[in-house]
C-alpha positions in Angstrom: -14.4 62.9 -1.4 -15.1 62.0 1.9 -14.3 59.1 3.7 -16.2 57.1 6.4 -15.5 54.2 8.7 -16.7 51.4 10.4 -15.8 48.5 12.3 -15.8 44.5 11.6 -18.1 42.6 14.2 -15.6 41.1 16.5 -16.3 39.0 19.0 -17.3 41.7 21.5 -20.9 42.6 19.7 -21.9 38.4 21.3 -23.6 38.1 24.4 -21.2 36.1 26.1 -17.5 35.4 25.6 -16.6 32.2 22.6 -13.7 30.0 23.7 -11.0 31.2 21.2 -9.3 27.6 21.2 -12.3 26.0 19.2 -12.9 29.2 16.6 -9.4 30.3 16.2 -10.3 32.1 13.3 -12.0 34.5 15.6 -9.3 35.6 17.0 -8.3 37.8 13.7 -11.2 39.7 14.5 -10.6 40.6 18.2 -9.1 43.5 17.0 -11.9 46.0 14.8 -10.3 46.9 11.2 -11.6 49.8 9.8 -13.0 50.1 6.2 -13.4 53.0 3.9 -16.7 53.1 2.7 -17.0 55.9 -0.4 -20.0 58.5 0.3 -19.3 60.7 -2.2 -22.3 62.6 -4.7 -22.4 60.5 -7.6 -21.5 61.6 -10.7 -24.0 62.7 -13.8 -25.6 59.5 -15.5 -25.6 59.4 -19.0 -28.5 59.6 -20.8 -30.6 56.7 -21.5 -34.3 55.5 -23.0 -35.6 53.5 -20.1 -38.3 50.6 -21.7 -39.6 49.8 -17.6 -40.7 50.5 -14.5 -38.2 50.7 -11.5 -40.1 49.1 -8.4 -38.7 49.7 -5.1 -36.8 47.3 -3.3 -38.6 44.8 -1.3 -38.1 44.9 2.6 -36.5 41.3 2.2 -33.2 42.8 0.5 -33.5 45.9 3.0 -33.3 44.0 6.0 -30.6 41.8 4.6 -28.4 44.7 4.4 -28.9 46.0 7.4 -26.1 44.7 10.2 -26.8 40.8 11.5 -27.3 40.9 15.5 -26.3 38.3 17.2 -30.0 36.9 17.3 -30.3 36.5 13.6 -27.8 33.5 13.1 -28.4 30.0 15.1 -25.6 29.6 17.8 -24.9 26.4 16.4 -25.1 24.5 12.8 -27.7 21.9 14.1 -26.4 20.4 11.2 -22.6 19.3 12.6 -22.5 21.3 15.6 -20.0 23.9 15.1 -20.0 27.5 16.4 -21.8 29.9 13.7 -19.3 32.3 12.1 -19.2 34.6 9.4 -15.4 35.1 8.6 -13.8 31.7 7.2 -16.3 30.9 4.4 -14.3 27.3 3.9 -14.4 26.6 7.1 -17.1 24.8 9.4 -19.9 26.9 10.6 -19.9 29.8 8.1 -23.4 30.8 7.3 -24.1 32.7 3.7 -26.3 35.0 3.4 -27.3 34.6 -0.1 -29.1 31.0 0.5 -33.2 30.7 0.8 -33.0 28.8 3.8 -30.9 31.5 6.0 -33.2 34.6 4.0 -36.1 32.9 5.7 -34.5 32.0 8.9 -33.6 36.0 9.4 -36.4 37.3 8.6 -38.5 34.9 10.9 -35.8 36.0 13.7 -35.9 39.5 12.7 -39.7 39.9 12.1 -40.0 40.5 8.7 -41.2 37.0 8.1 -44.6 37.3 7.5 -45.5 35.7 4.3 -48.6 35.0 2.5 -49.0 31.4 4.0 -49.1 33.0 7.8 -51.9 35.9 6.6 -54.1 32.9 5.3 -53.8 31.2 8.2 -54.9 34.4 10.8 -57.8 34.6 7.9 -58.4 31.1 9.0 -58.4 31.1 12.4 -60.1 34.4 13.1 -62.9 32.7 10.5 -63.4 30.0 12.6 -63.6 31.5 15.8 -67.2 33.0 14.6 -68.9 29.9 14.0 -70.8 28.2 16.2 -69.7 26.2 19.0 -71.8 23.3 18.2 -71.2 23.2 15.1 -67.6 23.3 15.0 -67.3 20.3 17.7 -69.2 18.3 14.9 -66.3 19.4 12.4 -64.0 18.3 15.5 -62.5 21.7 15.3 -62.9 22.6 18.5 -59.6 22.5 19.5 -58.8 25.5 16.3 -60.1 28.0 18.2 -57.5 27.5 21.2 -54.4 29.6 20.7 -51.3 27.5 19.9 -53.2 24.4 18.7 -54.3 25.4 14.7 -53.2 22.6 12.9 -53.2 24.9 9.5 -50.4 27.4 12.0 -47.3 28.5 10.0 -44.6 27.2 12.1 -41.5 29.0 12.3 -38.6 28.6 9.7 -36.4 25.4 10.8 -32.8 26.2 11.2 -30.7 26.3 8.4 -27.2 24.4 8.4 -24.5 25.9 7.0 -22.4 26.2 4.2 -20.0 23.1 4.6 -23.3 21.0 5.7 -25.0 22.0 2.8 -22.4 21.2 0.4 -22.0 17.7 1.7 -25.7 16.9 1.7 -26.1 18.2 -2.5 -23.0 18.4 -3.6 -21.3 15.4 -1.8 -18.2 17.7 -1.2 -16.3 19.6 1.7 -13.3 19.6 4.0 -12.6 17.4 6.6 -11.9 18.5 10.0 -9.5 18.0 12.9 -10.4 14.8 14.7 -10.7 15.1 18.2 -8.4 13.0 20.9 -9.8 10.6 23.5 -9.0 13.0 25.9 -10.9 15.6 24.9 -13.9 13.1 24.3 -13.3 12.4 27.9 -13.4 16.2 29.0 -16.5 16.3 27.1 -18.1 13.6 29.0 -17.2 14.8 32.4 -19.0 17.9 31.9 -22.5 16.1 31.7 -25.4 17.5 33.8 -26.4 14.7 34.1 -26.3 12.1 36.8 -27.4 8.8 34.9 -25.8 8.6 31.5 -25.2 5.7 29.4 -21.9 5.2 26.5 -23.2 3.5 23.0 -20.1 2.8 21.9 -20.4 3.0 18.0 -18.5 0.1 15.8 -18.5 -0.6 12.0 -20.1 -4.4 11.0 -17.6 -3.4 7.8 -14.3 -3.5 9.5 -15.1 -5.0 13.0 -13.8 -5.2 15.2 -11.1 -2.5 13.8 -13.3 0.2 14.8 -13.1 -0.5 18.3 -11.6 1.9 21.1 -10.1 -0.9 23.8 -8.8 1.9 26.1 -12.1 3.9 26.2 -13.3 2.4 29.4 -10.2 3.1 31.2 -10.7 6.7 29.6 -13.8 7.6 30.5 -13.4 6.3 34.4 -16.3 3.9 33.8 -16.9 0.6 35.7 -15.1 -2.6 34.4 -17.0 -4.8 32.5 -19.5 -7.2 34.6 -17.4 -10.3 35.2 -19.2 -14.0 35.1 -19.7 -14.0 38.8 -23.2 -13.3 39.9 -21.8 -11.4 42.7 -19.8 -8.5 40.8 -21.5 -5.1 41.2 -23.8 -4.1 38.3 -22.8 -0.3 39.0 -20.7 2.6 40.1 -20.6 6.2 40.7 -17.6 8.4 40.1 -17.8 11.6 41.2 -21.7 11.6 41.9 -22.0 10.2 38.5 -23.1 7.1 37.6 -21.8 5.7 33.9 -22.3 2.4 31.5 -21.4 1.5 28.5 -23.0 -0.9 25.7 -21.4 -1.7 22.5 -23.6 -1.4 19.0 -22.4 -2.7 16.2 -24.2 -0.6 13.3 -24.7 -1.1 9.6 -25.8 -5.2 10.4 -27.2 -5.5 6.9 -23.8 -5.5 5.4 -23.2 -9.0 7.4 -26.3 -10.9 6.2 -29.4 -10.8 3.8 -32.2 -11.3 6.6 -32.6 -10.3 10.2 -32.5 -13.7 11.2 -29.2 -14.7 10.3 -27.7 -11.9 12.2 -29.2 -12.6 15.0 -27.5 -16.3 14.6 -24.7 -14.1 14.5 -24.6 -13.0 17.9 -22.3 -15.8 19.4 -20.0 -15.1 16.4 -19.5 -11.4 16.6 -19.6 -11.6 20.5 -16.7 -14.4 20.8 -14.7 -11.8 18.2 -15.2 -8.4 20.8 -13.9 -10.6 23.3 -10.8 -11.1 21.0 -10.7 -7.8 20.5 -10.9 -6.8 24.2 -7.8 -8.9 25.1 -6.9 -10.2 28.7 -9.6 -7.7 29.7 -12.2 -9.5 27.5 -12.1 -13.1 28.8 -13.9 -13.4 31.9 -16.4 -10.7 31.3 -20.4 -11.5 30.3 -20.4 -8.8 27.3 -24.2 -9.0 27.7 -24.2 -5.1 26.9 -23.6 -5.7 22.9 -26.5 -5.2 20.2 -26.9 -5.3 16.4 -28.9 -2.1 14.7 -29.3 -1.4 11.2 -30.7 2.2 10.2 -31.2 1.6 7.0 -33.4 -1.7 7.5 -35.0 -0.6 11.0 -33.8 -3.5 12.7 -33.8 -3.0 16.6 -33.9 0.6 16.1 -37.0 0.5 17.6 -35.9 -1.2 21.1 -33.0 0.9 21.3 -35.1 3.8 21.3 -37.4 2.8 23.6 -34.7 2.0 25.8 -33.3 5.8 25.5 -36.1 6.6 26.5 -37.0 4.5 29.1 -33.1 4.9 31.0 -33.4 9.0 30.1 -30.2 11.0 31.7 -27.5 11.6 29.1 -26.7 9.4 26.0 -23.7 9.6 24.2 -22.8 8.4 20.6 -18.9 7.8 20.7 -17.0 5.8 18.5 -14.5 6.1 15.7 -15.4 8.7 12.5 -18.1 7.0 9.4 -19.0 4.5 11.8 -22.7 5.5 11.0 -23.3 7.4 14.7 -25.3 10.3 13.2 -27.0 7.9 10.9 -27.9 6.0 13.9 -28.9 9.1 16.2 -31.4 9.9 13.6 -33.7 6.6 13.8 -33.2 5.8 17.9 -33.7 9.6 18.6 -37.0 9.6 20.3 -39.3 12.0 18.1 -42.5 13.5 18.4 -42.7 12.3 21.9 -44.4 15.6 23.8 -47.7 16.1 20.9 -50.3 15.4 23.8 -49.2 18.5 25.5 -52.0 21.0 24.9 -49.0 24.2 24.8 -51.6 26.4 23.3 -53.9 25.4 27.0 -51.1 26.4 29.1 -50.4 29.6 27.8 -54.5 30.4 27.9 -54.2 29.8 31.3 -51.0 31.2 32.4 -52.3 34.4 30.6 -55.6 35.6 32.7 -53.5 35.5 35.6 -52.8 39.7 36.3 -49.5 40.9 36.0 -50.3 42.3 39.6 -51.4 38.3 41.0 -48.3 36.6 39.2 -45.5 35.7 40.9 -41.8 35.3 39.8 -40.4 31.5 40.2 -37.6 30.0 39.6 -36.9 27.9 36.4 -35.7 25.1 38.4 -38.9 24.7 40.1 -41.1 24.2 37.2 -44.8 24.9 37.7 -46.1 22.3 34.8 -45.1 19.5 37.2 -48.0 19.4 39.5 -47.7 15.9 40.6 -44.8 15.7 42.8 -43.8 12.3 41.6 -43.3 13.1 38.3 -41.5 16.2 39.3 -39.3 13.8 41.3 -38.6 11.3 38.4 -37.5 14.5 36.3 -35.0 15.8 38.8 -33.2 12.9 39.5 -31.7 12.9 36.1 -30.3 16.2 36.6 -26.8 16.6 39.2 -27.3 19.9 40.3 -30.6 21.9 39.6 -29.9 24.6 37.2 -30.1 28.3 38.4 -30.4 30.5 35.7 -28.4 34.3 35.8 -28.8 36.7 32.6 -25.2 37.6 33.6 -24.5 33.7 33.7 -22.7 32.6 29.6 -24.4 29.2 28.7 -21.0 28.6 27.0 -17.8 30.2 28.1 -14.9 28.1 28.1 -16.7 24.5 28.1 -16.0 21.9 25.7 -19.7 21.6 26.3 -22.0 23.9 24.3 -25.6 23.9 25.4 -28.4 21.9 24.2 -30.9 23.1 21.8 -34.5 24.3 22.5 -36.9 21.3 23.2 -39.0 20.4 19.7 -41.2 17.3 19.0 -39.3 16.8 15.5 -35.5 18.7 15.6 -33.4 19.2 12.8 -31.2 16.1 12.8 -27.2 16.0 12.5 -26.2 15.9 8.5 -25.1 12.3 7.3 -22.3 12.2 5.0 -19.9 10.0 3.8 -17.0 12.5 4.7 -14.8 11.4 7.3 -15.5 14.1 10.9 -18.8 15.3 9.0 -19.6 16.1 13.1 -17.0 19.3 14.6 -18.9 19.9 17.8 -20.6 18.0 20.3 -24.9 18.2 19.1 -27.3 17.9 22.5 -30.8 17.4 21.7 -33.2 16.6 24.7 -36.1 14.8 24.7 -38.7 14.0 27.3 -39.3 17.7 28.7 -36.1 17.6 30.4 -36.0 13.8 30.9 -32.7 13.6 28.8 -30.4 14.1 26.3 -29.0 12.4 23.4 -25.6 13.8 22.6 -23.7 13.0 19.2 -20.2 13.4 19.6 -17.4 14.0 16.8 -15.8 11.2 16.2 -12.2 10.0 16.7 -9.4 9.3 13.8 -9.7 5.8 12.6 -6.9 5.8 10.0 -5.8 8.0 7.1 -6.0 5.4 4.4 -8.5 7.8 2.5 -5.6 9.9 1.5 -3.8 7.7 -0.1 -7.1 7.0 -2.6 -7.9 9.5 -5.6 -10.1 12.4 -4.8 -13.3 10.9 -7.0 -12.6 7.2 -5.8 -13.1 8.4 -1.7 -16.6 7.6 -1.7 -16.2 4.0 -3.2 -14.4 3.1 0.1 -17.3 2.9 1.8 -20.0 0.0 1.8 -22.9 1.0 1.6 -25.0 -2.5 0.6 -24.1 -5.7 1.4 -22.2 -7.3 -1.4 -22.5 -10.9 -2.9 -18.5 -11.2 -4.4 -17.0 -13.7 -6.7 -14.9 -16.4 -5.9 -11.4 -15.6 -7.2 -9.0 -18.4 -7.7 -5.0 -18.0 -6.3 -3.0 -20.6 -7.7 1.0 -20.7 -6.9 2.6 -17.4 -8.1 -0.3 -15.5 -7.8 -1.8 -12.4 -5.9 -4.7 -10.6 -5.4 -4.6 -6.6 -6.1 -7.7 -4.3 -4.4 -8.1 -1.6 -6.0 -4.4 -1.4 -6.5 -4.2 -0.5 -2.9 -3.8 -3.7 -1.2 -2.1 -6.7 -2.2 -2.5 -10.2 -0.7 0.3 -13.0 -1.2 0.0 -16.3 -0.7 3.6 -17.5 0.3 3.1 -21.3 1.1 4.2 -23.3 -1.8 1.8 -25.4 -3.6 -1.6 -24.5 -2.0 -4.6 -23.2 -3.4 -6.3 -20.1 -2.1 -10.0 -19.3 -2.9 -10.7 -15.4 -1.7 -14.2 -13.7 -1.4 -13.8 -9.6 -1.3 -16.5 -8.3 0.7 -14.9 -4.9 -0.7 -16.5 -2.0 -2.6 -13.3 -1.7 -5.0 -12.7 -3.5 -8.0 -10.3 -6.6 -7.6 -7.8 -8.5 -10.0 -6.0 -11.6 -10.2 -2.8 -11.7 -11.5 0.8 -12.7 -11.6 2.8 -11.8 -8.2 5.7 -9.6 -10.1 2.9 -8.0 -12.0 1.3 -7.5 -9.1 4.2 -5.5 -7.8 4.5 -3.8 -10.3 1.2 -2.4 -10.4 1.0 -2.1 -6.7 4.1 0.3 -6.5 3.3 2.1 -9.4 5.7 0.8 -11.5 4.3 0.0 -14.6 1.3 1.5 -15.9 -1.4 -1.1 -17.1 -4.8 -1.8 -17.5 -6.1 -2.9 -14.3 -8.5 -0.6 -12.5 -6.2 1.1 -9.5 -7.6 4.2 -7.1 -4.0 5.1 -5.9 -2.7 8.5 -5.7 0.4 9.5 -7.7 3.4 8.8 -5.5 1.3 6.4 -3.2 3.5 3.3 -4.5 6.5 4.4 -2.7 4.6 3.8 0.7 3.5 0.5 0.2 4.8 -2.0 2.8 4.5 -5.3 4.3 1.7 -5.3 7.1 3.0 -8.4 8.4 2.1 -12.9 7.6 -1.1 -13.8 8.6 -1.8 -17.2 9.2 -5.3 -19.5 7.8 -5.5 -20.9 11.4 -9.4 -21.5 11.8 -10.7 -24.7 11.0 -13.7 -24.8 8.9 -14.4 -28.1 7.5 -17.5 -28.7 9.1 -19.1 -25.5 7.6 -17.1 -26.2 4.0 -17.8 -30.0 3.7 -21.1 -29.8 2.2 -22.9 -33.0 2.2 -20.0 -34.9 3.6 -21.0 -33.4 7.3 -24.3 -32.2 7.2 -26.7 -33.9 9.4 -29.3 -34.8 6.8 -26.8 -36.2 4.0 -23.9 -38.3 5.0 -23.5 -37.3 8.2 -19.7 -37.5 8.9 -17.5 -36.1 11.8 -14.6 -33.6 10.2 -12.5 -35.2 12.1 -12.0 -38.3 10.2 -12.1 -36.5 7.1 -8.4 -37.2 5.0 -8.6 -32.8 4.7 -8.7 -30.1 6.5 -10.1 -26.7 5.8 -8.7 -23.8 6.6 -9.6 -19.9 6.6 -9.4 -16.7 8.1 -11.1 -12.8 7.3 -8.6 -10.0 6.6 -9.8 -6.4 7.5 -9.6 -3.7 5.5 -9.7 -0.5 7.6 -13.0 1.5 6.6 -13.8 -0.9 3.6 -14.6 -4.0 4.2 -13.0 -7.4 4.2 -11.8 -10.6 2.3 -12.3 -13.8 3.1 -9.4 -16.9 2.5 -9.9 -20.2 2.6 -7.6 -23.2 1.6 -7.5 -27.0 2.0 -4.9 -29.3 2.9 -4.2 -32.8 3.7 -4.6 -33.4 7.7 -1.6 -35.8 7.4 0.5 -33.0 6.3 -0.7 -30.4 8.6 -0.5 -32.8 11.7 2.7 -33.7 10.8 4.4 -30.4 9.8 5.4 -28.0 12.8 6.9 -24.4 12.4 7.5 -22.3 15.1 8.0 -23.5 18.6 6.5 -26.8 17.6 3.0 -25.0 16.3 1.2 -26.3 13.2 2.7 -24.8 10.2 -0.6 -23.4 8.7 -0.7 -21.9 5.3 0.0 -18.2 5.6 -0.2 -15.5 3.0 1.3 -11.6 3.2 -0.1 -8.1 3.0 0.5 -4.9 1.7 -0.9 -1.8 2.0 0.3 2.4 2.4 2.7 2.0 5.4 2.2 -1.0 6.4 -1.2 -0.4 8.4 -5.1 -0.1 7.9 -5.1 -4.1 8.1 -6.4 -6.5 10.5 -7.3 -10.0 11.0 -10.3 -11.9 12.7 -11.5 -15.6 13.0 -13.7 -16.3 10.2 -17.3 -15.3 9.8 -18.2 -17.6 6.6 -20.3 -15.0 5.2 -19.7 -16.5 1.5 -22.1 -19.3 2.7 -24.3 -17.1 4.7 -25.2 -14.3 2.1 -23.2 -15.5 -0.8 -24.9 -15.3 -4.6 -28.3 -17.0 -4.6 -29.0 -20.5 -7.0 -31.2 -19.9 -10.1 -33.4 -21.8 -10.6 -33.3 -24.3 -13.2 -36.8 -23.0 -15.1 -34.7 -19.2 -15.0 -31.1 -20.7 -16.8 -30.2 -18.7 -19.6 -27.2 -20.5 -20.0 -26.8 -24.1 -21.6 -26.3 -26.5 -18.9 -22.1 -28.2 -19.0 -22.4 -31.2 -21.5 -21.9 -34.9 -20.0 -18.3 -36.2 -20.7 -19.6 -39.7 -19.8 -20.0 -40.3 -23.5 -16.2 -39.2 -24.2 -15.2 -40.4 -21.7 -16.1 -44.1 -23.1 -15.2 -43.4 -26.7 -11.2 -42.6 -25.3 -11.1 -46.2 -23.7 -12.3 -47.8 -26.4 -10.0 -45.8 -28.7 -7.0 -46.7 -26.3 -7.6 -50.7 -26.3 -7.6 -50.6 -30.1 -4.5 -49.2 -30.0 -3.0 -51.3 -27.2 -4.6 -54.0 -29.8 -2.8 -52.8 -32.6 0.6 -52.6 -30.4 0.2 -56.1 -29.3 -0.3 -57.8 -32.7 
């Protein structure tokens, strides 16, 4: 027997060096392990009665078999941004081989990809070029016979994601990665070509303002906030860059049925950033903070019109399933260069003689003949870019390099998984106007793991939700999903909750409650815990119902075109307050009291003693707490009407009613006599 060997691709067979400390699995391979490969004769076959006919193998297997360069794979997954590899097959970035997609990818990059569909169209085109002049501008098919601008042209094979990208988009199933930290977010940032960029800070309308990042200004070295005087400065550059920020709060059609009653919103959701922000929130205009919904296209379309009007980079940074690559999908300005005649400029770049042509510079592009235009696209860019063969687009930088220019590219994969995006994606638009850049996103909490592997998806909202009023009387709590528990712990008041949650809820006794919130007795309410999880439930703190609401909760009582009374000389008082659920949504508590007992009872340091109620939850964290939004009344269920009433209408007690007075005189009668 004899024995052969040859080496593993390392690292070495790439065009330029990979940094190490973002593929560390490639580091295994630095050094070339050798493999026997058996070339013995084969031994005699036995024997056999053959009932077909061997073909021979088609030249899609044979070049499949043959060693990948380093030209056959995309750099990049296009579809989460991480470096292409073929070692760690559960690891992000691993292309397979065995898929159609990446078949017809290779053979497209290899040259083996001409298919039936690309003969038919040469047939085409070559047909067409024959017939008259005339007659084909009366067909409007002129523009056919121009090389480059066949409508009926095979284009080449998109590029394929890989493996973990195509698990989560059919299979809804892969692992998460490691979240990067602010810092390296900011590293990220500061290694923008560009001069202008712009920060869309991404936040949740399920949680917010939970998903915001309060320390990412001072982070990213950007200019404070514009302040309420007329005279602060409206910009700043750092470095020779110049930087702004504007907050967009995604997913708006979880707050509210109709466009409308969002936008009523603003005020609301603008007074609650401000909260949010802290000291550094009060005296600043937030004028820079916008409402989009991908799934309803509202403003999408004037947010992309303004990436494409403000060009430079754009960056998508915010917390992780904040919907950013959701997002970069509908404001990414598509389709956007299909005037260009290409198939025109390479006709006439092509008569030119090899002997008249001479060499430029990419920097100085020769498309650009007006030299305003050519002006407007260089100020984007820092420093021009001067191209060297010997010059690695990647190297060490946190950076990777943007994609080839396409009117439609393939977009980032949505997924419900939590850090669905491992790399930074750059996609330019605009012929070198801009970028937009979708960055991973940060950690926003690790409440997922304490949540049953086929319960992870029902964390997340994905349509707004019209909840039932639950009822907490004295004694009571309410479970969520057996994963949060809320208290009430003043005596004697009513509390009426609304879950805005995608879990089921119950309503039960408060030791029960306990008991099925720390997994100590096993029941028959719904729960989505973990085994083991009820040893890490704690106390995330008292929260107070501090926001009056009585004006909005009245009814008739203060409404304008019925009675018409101020709240204030109402004999209640109600009170309420929104508790956040970290990545799933929120619950709304309300309660009423007498305003003779709240003005009169203090706690604390002389404060109103308002009622307050206690939460629980894996650690004591993944909760917040934010002034009301009254979404119950905004979006809450609809009225049926009465002609649509399956149900028999409550009886009138009026009748009753009478026949017990009358039966208690007779016997007061009776008693008398």
């Amino acid at each position: 027997m004899r024995v052969a060997t040859r080496p593993v691709a390392s690292i070495s067979a790439w065009p330029w060096p990979i940094p190490i400390f973002l593929c560390p699995f490639l580091a295994s391979s630095a050094n070339a392990v050798q493999i026997p490969l058996n070339l013995h004769a084969p031994g005699p076959q036995p024997r056999a009665r053959r009932l077909h006919i061997e073909t021979a193998r088609g030249p899609e297997k044979q070049f499949l078999k043959a060693s990948l360069g380093p030209d056959a794979l995309p750099w990049s997954c296009p579809g989460c941004g991480a470096l292409t590899q073929t070692l760690e097959p559960k690891e992000a970035g691993f292309y397979s081989t065995t898929r159609k997609s990446v078949k017809a990818y290779i053979a497209n990059q290899t040259g083996h990809g001409s298919t039936g569909r690309r003969r038919e169209a040469e047939i085409y085109t070559s047909a067409v070029k024959n017939v008259d002049g005339a007659l084909l501008k009366e067909l409007g098919l002129e523009d056919v016979v121009e090389p480059g601008n066949d409508s009926r042209q095979v284009t080449d094979s998109p590029k394929p994601v890989c493996d973990r990208c195509h698990d989560l988009l059919h299979h809804h199933s892969g692992a998460p990665i490691i979240h990067p930290t602010l810092q390296s977010i900011q590293e990220i940032i500061s290694l923008s070509p560009y001069k202008y960029n712009h920060i869309y800070h991404v936040l949740d309308a399920a949680d917010f303002p939970l998903s915001l990042i309060p320390s990412l200004q001072h982070h990213l070295n950007l200019l404070p906030q514009r302040s309420a005087n007329r005279r602060s400065r409206t910009g700043k550059f750092h470095h020779g860059r110049k930087a702004e920020m504007s907050f967009l709060i995604t997913r708006s059609d979880l707050l509210a049925p109709k466009k409308e009653q969002v936008d009523a919103l603003m005020p609301y959701l603008v007074q609650v950033l401000r909260d949010a922000l802290g000291a550094s929130g009060q005296d600043v205009r937030l004028g820079n903070v916008r409402c989009v919904s991908s799934k309803r296209g509202w403003w999408t379309k004037q947010l992309k019109e303004d990436i494409w009007n403000r060009g430079g980079g754009g960056w998508m940074v915010g917390k992780v399933n904040v919907g950013k690559s959701n997002l970069f999908q509908n404001v990414f300005p598509k389709g956007r260069n299909e005037d260009v005649k290409f198939g025109s400029l390479r006709q006439a770049t092509s008569t030119k003689g090899h002997d008249e042509a001479t060499m430029t510079p990419v920097s100085e592009p020769q498309v650009l003949a007006d030299p305003e235009t050519s002006h407007q696209l260089r100020r984007f860019l820092v420093d021009e870019p001067n191209f060297d063969e010997d010059q690695t687009p990647y190297g060490d930088s946190l950076l990777p390099p943007a994609q080839v220019e396409t009117a439609f590219p393939v977009m980032p994969v949505i997924s419900s998984l939590p850090g669905t995006t491992a790399s930074p994606i750059r996609l330019p638009f605009g012929g070198g106007k801009g970028e937009l850049i979708d960055l991973p996103g940060l950690s926003r909490g690790s409440l997922e793991e304490h949540v049953e592997d086929g319960h992870k998806l029902d964390l997340v909202m994905q349509h707004r939700l019209s909840p039932e009023q639950q009822v907490l009387k004295a004694g009571q709590s309410l479970l969520v999903g057996g994963l949060i528990r809320i208290t009430p712990t003043t005596p004697d008041i009513v509390v009426l909750a609304y879950p805005f949650v995608p879990v089921d809820v119950h309503v039960t006794s408060t030791e029960k409650a306990i008991a099925i919130h720390t997994q100590q007795q096993a029941t028959g309410v719904p729960t989505i815990t973990v085994e083991g999880a009820g040893d890490k439930m704690a106390s995330a703190g008292l929260f107070e119902l501090r926001w009056d609401v009585t004006k909005q909760r009245a009814g008739p009582l203060t409404s304008s075109t019925a009675v018409g009374l101020k709240a204030s000389i109402l004999p209640f008082v109600v009170l309420s307050t929104d508790i956040l659920i970290e990545g799933c949504g929120w619950v709304e508590l309300v309660a009423q009291v007498r305003r003779k007992d709240l003005e009169q009872s203090t706690g604390a340091y002389g404060a109103k003693a308002f009622p307050v109620v206690e939460v629980f939850s894996p650690y004591g964290k993944h909760v917040g707490v934010r002034r009301p939004m009254n979404a119950w009344l905004l979006g809450g269920p609809k009225p049926v009407p009465r002609n649509k009433r399956t149900t028999r209408p409550r009886r009138s007690m009026k009748g009753a009613k009478k026949a017990l007075k009358m039966e208690r005189r007779a016997a007061e009668s009776k008693v008398l006599n």
